[in-house]
Residue, then its C-alpha position, 0 to 999 in steps of 0.5 A: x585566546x592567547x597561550x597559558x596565563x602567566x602569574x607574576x608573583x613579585x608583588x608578593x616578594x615586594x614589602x611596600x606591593x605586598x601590603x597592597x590589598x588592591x593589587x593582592x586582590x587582583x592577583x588572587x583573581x587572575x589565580x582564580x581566572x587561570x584555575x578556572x579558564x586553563x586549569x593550571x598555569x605559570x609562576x613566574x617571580x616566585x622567589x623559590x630559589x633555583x637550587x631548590x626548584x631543581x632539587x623538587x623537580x628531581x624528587x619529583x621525576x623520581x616519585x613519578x617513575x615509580x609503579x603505581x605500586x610504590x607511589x600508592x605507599x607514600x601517603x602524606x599522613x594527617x601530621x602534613x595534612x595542614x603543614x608544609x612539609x620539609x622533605x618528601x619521604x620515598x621508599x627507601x629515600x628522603x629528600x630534605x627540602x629545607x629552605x636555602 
């Protein structure tokens, strides 16, 4: 049935569609459909600047290549439990992940 669901977020970047509870709403159920059919999916339109994007997925790729070792000693601690944080702490490294 298809291929993976692919979630347009640019009624979200839009002032004038983001007030929109009709299509918000529908966006929230596609998410849910996506989560619960596939399990994941794509963003597409996110707004999320490439450099960034680029900067994550080589955090990312590093954090991921480390021994199960090490990647059991970075534990996001209470303080980030309901923020989001603005950089990812590795051992022996920081990558600040400041807007641009």
């Amino acid at each position: 049935a298809g291929g993976i669901p692919v979630i347009d977020l640019s009624p979200l970047n839009n002032s004038e569609l983001s007030n929109d509870q009709q299509l918000i709403g529908s966006l929230v159920s596609e998410i849910g459909n996506a989560c619960k059919d596939w399990g994941f999916f794509q963003v597409i339109n996110h707004g999320v600047h490439s450099d960034l994007q680029k900067r994550i997925e080589l955090v990312a790729r590093k954090f991921f290549g480390l021994s199960t070792e090490e990647k059991r000693k970075v534990a996001l601690t209470a303080h980030f439990k309901n923020t989001t944080p603005s950089a990812i702490l590795l051992p022996g490294s920081i990558c600040q992940l400041e807007a641009v």
